[in-house]
PyMOL Python script that loads the backbone (N, CA, C, O; Angstrom):
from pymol import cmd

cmd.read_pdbstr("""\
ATOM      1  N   UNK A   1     219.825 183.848  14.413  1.00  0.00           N
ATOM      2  CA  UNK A   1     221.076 184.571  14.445  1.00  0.00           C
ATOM      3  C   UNK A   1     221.394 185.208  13.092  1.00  0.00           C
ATOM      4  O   UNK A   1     222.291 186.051  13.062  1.00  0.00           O
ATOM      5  N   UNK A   2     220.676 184.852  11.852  1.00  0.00           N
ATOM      6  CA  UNK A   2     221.121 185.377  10.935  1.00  0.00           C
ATOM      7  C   UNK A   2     221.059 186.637  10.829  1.00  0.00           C
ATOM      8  O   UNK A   2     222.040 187.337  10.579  1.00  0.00           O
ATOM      9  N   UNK A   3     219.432 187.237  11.080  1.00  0.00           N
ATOM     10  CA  UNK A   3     219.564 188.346  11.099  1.00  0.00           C
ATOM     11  C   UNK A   3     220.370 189.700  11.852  1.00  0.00           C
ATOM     12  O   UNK A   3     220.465 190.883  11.524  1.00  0.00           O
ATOM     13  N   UNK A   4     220.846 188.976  12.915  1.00  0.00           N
ATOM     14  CA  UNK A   4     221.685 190.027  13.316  1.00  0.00           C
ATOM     15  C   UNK A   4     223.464 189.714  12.959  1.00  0.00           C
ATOM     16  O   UNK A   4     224.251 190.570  13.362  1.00  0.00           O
ATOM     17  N   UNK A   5     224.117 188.285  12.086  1.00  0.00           N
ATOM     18  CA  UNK A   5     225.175 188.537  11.693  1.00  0.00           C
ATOM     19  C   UNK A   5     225.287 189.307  10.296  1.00  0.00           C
ATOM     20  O   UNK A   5     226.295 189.987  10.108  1.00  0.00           O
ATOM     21  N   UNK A   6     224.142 189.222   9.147  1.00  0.00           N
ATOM     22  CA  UNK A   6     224.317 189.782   8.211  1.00  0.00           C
ATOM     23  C   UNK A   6     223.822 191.036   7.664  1.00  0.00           C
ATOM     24  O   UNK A   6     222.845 191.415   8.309  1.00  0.00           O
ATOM     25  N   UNK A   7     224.092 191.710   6.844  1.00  0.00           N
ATOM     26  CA  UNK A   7     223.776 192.880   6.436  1.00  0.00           C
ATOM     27  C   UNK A   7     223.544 193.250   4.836  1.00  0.00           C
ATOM     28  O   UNK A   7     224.085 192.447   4.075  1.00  0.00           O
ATOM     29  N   UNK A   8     222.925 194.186   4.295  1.00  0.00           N
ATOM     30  CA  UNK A   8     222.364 194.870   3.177  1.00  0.00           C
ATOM     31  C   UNK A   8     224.010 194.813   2.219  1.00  0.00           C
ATOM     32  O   UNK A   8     224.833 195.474   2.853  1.00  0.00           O
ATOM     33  N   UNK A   9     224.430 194.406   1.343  1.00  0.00           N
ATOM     34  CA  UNK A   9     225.305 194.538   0.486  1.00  0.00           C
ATOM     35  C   UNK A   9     225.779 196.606   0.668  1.00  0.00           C
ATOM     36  O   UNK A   9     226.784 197.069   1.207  1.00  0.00           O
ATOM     37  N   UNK A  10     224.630 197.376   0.002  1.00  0.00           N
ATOM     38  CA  UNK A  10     224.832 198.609   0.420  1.00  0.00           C
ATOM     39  C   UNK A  10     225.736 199.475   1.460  1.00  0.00           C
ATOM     40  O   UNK A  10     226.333 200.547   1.367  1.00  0.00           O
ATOM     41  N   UNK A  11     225.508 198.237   2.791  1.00  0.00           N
ATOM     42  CA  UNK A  11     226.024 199.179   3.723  1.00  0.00           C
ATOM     43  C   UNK A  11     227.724 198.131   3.925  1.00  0.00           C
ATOM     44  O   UNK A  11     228.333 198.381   4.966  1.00  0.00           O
ATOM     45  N   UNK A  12     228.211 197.331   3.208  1.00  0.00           N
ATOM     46  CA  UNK A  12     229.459 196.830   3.379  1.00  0.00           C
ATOM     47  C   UNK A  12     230.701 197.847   3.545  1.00  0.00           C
ATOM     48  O   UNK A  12     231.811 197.488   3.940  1.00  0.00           O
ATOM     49  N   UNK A  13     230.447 198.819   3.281  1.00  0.00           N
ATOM     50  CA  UNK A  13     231.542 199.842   3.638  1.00  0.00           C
ATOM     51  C   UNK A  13     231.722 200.116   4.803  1.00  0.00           C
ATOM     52  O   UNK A  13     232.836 200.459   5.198  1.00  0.00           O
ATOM     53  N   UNK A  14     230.673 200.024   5.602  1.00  0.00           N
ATOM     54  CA  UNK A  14     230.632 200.444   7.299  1.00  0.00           C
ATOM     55  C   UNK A  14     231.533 199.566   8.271  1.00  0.00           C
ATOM     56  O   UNK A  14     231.986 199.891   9.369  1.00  0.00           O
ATOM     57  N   UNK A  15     231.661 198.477   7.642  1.00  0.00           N
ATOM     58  CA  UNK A  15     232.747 197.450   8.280  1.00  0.00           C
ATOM     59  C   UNK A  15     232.422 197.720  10.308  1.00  0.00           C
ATOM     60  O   UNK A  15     233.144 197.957  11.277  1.00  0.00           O
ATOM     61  N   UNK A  16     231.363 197.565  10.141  1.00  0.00           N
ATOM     62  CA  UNK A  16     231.135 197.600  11.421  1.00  0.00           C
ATOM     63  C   UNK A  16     231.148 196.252  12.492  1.00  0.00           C
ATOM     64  O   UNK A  16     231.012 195.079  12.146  1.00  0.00           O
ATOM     65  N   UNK A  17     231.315 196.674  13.648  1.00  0.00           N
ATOM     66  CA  UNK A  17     231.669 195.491  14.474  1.00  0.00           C
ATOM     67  C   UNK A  17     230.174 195.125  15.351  1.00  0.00           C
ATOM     68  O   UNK A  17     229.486 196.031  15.822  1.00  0.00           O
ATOM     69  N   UNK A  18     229.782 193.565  15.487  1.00  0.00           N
ATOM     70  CA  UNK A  18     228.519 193.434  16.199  1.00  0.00           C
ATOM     71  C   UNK A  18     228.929 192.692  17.162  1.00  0.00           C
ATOM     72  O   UNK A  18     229.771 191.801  17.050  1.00  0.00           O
ATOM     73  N   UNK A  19     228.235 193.084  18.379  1.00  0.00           N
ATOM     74  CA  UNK A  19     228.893 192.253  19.483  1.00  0.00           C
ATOM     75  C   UNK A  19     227.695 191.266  19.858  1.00  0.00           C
ATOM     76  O   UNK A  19     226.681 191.902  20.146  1.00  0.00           O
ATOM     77  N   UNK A  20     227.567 190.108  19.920  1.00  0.00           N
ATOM     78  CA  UNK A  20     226.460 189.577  20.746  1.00  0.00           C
ATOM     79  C   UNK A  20     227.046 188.514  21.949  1.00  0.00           C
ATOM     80  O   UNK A  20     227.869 187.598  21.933  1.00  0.00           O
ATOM     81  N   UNK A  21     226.376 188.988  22.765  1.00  0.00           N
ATOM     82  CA  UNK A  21     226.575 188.160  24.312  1.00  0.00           C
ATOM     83  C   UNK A  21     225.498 187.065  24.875  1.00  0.00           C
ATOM     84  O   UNK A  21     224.355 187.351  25.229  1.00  0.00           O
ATOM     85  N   UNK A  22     225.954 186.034  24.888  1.00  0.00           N
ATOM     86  CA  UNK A  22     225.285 184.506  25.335  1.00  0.00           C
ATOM     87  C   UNK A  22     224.867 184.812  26.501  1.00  0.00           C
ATOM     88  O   UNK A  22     225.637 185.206  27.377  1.00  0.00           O
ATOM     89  N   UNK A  23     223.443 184.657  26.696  1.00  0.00           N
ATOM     90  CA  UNK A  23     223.390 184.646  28.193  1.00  0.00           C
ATOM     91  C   UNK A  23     223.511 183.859  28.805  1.00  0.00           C
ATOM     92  O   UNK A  23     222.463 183.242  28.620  1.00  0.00           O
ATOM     93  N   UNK A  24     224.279 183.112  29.767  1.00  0.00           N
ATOM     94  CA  UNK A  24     224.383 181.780  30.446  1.00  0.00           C
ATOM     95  C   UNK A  24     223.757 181.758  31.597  1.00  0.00           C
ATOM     96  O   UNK A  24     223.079 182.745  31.883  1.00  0.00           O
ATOM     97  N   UNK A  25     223.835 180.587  32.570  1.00  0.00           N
ATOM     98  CA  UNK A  25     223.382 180.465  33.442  1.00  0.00           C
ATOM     99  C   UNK A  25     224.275 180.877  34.512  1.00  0.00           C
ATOM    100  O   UNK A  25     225.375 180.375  34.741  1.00  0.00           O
ATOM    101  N   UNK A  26     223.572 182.088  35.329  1.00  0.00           N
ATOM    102  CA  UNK A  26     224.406 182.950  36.498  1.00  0.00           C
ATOM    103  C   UNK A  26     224.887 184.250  35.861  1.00  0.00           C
ATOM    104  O   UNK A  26     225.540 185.028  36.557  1.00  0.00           O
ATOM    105  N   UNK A  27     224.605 184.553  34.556  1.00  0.00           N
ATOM    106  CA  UNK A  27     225.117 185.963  34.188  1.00  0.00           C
ATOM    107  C   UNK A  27     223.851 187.069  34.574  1.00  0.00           C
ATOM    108  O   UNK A  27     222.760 187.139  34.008  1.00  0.00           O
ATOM    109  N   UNK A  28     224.258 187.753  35.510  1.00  0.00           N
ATOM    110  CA  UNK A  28     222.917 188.288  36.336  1.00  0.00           C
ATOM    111  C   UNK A  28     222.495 190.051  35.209  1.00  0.00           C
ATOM    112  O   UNK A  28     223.148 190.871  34.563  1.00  0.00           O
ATOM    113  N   UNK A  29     221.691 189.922  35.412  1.00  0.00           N
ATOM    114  CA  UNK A  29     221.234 191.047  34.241  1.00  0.00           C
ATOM    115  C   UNK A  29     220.392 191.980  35.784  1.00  0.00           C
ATOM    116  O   UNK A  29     219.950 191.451  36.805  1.00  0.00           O
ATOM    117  N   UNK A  30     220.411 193.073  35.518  1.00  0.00           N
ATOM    118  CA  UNK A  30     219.656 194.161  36.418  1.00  0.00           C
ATOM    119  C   UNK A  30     218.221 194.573  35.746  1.00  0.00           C
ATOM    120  O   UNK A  30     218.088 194.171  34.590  1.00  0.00           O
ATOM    121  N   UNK A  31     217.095 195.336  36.313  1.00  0.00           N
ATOM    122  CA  UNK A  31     216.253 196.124  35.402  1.00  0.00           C
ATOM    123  C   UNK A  31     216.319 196.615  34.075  1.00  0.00           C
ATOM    124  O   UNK A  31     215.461 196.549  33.194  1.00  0.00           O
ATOM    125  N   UNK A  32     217.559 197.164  34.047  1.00  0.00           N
ATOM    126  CA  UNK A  32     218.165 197.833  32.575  1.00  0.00           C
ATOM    127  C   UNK A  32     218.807 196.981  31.767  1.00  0.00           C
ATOM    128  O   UNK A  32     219.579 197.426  30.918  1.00  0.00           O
ATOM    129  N   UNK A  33     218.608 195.757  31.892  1.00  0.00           N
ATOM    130  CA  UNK A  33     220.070 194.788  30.861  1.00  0.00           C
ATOM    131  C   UNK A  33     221.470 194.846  31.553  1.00  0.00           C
ATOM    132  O   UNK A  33     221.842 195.581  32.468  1.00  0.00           O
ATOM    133  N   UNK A  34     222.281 193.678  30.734  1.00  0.00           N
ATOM    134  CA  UNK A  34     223.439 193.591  31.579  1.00  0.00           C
ATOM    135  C   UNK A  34     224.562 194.877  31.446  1.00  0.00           C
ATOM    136  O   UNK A  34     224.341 195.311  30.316  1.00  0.00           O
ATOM    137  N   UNK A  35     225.344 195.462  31.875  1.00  0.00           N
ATOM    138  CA  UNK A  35     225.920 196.568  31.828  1.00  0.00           C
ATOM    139  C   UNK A  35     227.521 196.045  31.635  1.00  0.00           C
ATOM    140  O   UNK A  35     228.087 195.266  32.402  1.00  0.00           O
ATOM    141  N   UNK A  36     227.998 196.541  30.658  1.00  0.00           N
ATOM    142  CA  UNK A  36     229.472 195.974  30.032  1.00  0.00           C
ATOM    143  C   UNK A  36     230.344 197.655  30.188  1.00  0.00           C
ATOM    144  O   UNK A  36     229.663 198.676  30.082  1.00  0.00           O
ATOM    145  N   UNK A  37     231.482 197.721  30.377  1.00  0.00           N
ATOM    146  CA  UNK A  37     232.086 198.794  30.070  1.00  0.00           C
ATOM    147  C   UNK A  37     232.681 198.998  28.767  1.00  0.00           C
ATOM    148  O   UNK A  37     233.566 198.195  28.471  1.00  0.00           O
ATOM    149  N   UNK A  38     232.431 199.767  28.043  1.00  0.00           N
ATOM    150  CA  UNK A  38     233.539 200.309  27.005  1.00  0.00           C
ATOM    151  C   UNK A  38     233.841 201.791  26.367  1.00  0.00           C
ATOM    152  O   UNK A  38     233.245 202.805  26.729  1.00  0.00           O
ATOM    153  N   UNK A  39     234.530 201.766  25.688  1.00  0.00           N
ATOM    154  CA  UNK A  39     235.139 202.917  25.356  1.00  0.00           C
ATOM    155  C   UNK A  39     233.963 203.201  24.300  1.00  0.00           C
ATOM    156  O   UNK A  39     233.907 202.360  23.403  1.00  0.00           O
ATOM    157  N   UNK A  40     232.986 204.264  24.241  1.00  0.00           N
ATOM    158  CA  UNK A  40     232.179 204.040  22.785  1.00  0.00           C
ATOM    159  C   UNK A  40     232.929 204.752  21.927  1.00  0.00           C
ATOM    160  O   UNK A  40     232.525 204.633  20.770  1.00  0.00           O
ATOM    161  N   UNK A  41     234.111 205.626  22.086  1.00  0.00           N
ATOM    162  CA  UNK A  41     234.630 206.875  21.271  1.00  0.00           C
ATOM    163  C   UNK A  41     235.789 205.348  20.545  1.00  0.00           C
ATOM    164  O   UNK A  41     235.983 205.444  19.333  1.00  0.00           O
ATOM    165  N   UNK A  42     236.098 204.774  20.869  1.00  0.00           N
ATOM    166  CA  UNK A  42     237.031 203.433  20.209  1.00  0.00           C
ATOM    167  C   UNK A  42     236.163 203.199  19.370  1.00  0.00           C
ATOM    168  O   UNK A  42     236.484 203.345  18.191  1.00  0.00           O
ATOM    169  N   UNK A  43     235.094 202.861  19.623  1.00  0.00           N
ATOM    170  CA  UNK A  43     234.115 201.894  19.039  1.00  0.00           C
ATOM    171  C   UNK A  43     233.950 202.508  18.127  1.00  0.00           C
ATOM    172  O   UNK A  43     234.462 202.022  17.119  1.00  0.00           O
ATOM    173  N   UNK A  44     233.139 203.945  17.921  1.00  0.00           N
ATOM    174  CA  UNK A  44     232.075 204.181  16.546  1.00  0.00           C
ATOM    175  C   UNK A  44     233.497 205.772  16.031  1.00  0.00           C
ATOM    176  O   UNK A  44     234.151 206.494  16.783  1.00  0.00           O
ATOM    177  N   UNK A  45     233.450 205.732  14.794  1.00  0.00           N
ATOM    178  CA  UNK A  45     234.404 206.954  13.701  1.00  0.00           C
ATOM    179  C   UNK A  45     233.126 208.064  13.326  1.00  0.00           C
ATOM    180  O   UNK A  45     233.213 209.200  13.792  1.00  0.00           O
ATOM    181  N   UNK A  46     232.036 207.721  12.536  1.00  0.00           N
ATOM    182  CA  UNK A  46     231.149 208.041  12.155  1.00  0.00           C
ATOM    183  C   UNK A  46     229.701 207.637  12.505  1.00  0.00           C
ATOM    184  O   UNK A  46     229.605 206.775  13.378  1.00  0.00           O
ATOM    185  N   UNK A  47     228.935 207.957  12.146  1.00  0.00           N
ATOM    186  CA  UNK A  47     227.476 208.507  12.345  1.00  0.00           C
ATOM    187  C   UNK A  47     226.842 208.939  11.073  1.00  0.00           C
ATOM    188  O   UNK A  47     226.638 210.151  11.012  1.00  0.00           O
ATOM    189  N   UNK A  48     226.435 208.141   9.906  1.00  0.00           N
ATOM    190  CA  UNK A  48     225.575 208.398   9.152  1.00  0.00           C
ATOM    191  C   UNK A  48     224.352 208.690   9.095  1.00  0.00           C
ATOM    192  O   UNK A  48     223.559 207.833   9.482  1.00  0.00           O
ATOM    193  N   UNK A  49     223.947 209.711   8.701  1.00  0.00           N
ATOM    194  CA  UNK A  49     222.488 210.036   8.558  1.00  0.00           C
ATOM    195  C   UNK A  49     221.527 209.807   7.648  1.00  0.00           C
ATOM    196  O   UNK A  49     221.866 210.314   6.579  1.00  0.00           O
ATOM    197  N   UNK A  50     220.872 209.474   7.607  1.00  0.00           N
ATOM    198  CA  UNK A  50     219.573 209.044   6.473  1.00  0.00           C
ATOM    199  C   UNK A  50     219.703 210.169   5.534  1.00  0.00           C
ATOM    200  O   UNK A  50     219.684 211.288   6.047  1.00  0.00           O
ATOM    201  N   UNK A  51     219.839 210.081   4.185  1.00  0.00           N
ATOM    202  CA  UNK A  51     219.294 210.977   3.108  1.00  0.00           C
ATOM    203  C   UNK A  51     218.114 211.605   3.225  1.00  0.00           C
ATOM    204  O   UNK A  51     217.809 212.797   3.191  1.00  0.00           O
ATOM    205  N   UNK A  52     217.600 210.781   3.345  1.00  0.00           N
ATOM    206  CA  UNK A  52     216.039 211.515   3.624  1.00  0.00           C
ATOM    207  C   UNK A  52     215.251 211.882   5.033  1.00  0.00           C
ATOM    208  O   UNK A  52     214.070 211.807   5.371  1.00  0.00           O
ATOM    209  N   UNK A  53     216.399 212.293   5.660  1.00  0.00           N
ATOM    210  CA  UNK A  53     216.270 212.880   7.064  1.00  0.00           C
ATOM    211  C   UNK A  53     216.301 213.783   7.013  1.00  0.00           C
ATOM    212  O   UNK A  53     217.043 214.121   6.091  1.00  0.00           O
ATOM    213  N   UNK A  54     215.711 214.917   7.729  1.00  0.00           N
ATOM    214  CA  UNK A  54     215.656 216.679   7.433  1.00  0.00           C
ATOM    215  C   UNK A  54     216.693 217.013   8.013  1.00  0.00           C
ATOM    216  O   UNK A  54     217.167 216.133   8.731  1.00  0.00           O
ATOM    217  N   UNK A  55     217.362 218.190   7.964  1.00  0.00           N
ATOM    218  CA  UNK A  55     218.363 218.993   8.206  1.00  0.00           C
ATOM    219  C   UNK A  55     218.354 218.746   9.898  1.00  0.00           C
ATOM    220  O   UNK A  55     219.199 218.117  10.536  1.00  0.00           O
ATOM    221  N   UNK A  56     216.837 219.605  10.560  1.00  0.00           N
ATOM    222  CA  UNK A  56     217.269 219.258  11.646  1.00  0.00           C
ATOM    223  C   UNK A  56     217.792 218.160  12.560  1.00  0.00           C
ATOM    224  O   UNK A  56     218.402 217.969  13.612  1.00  0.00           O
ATOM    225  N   UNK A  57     217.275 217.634  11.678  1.00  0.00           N
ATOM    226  CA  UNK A  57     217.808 215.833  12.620  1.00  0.00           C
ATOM    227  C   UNK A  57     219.118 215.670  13.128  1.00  0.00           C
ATOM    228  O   UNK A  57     219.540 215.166  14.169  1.00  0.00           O
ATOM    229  N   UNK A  58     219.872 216.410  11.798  1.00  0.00           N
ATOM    230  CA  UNK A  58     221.874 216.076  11.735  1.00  0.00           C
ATOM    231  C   UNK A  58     222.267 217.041  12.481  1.00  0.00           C
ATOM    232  O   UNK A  58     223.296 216.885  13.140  1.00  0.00           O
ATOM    233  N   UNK A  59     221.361 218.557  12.567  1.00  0.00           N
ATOM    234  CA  UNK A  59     221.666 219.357  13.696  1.00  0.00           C
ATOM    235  C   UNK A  59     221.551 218.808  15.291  1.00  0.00           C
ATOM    236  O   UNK A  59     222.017 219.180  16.368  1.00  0.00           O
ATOM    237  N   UNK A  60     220.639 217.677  14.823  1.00  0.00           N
ATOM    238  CA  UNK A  60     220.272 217.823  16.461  1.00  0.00           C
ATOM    239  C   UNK A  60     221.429 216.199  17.207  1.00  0.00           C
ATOM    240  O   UNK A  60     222.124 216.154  18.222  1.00  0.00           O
ATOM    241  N   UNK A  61     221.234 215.441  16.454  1.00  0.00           N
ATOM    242  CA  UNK A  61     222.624 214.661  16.251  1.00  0.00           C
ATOM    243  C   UNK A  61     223.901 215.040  16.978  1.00  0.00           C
ATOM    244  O   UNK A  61     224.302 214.808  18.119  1.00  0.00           O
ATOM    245  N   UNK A  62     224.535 215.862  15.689  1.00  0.00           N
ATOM    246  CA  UNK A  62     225.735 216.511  16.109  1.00  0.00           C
ATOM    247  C   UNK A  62     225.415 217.413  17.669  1.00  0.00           C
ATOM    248  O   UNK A  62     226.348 217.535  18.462  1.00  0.00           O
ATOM    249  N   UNK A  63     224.518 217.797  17.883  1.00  0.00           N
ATOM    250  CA  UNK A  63     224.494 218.361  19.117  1.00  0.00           C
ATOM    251  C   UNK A  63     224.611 217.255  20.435  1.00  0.00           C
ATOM    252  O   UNK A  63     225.256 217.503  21.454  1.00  0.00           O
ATOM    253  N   UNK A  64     223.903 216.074  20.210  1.00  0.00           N
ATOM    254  CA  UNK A  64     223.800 215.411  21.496  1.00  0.00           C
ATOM    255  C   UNK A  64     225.326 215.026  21.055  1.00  0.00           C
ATOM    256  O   UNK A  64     226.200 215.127  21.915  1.00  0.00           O
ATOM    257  N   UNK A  65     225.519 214.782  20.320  1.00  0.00           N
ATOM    258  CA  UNK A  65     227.240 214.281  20.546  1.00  0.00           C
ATOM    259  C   UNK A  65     228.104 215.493  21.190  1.00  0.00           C
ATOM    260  O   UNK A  65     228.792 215.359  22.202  1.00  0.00           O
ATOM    261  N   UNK A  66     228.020 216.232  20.737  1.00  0.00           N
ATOM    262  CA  UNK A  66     229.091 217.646  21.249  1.00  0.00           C
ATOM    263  C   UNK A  66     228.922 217.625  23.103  1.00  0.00           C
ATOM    264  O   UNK A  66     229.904 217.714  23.841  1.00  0.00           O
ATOM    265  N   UNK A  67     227.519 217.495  23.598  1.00  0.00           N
ATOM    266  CA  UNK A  67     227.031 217.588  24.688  1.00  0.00           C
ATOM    267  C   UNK A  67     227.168 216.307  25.644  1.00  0.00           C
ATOM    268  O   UNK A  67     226.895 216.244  26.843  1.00  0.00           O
ATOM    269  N   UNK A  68     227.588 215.454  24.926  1.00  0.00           N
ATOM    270  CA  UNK A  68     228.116 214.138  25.280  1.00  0.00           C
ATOM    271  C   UNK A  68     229.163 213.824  25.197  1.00  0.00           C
ATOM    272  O   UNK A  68     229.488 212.758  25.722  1.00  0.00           O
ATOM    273  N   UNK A  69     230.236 214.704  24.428  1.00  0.00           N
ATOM    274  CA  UNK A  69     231.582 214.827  24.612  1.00  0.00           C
ATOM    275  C   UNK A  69     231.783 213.269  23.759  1.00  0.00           C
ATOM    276  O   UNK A  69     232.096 212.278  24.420  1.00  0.00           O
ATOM    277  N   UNK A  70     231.600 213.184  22.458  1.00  0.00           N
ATOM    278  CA  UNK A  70     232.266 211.737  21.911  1.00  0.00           C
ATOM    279  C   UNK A  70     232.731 212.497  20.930  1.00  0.00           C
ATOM    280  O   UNK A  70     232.422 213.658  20.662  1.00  0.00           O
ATOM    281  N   UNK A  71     233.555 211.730  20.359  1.00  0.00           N
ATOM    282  CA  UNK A  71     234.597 212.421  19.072  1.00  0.00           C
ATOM    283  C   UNK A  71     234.303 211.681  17.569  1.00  0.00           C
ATOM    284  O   UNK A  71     235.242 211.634  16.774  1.00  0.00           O
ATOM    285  N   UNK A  72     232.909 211.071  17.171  1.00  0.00           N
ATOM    286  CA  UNK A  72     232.571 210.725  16.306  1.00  0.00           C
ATOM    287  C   UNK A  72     231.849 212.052  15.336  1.00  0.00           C
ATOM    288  O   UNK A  72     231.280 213.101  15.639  1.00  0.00           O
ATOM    289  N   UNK A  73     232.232 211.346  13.967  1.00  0.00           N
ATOM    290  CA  UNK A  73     232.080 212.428  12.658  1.00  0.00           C
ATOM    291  C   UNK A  73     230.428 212.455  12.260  1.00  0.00           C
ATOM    292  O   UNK A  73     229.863 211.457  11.812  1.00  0.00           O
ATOM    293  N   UNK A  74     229.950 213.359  12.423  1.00  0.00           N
ATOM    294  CA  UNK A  74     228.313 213.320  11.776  1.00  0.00           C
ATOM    295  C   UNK A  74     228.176 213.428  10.078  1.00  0.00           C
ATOM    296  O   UNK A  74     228.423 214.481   9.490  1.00  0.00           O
ATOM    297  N   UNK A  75     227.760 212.222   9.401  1.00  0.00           N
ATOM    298  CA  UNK A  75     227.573 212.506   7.746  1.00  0.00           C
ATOM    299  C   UNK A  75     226.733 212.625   7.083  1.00  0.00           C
ATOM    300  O   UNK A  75     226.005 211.661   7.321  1.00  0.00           O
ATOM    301  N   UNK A  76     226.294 213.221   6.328  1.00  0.00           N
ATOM    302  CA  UNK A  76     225.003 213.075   5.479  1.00  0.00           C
ATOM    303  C   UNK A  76     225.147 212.148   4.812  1.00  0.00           C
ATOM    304  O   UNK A  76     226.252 212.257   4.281  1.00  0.00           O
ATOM    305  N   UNK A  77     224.496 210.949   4.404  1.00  0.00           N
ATOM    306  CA  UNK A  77     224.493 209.887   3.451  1.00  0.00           C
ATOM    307  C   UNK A  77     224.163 210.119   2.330  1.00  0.00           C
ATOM    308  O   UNK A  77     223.028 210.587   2.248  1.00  0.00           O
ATOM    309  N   UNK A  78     224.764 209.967   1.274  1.00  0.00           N
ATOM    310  CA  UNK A  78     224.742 210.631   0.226  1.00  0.00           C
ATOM    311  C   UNK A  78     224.311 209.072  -0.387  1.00  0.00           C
ATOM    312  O   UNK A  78     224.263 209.201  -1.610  1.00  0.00           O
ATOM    313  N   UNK A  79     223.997 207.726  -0.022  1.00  0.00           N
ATOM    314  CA  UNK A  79     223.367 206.903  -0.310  1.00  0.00           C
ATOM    315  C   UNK A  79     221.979 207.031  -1.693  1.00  0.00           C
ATOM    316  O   UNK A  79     221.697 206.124  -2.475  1.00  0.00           O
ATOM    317  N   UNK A  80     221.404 208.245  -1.645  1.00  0.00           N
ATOM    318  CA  UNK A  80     220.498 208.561  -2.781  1.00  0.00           C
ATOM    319  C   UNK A  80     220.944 209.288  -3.942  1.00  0.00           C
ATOM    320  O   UNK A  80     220.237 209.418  -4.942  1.00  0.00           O
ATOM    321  N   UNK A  81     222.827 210.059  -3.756  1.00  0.00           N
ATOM    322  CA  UNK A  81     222.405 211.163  -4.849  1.00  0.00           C
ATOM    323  C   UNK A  81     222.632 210.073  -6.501  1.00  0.00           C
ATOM    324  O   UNK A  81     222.760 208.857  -6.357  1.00  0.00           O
ATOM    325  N   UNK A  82     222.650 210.563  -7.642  1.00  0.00           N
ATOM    326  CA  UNK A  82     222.748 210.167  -8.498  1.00  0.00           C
ATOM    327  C   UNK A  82     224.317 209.223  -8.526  1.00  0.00           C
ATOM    328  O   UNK A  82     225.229 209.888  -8.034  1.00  0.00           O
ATOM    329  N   UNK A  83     224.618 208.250  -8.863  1.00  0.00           N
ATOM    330  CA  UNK A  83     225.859 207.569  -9.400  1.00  0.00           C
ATOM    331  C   UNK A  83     226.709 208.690 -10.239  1.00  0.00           C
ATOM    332  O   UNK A  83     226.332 209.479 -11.106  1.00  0.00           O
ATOM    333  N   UNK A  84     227.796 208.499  -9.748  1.00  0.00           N
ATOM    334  CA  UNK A  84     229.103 209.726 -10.865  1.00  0.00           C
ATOM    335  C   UNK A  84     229.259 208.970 -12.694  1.00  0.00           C
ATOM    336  O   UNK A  84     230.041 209.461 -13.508  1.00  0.00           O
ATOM    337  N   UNK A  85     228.633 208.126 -12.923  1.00  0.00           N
ATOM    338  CA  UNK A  85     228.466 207.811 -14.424  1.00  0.00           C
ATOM    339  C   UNK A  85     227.628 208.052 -15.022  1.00  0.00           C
ATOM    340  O   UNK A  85     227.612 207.746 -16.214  1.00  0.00           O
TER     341      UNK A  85
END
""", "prot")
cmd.dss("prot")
cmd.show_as("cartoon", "prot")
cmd.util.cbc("prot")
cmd.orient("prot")
């Protein structure tokens, strides 16, 4: 379990939420995994992109979102540029 409660110091700003679900006995799962409803536009603000991801990538990103109708922000991660000191 550790690895999926903790995270890289780096990315502590993301304050992101992890959900994990127990599977018990009688929780029936289909072909595809178990299927939960939620809001994903609640869920996620942003969408960071790798620094060292090419241009098209964030084009193509922001597109499946537009085409998917979610209202999350596409960012370039600026994770590599130089420190402001």
């Amino acid at each position: 379990m550790n690895r999926l409660l903790h995270k890289r110091c780096n990315y502590s700003f993301e304050q992101e939420l992890r959900a994990i679900i127990r599977i018990e006995d009688g929780f029936n799962f289909d072909e595809g995994g178990a299927k939960l409803k939620i809001n994903i536009n609640s869920l996620i603000e942003n969408i960071y992109i790798s620094p060292s991801s090419p241009k098209w990538f964030s084009e193509l990103v922001k597109l499946v979102i537009k085409n998917c109708k979610f209202n999350f922000n596409v960012i370039n991660s600026t994770l590599d540029n130089d420190p402001p000191f």
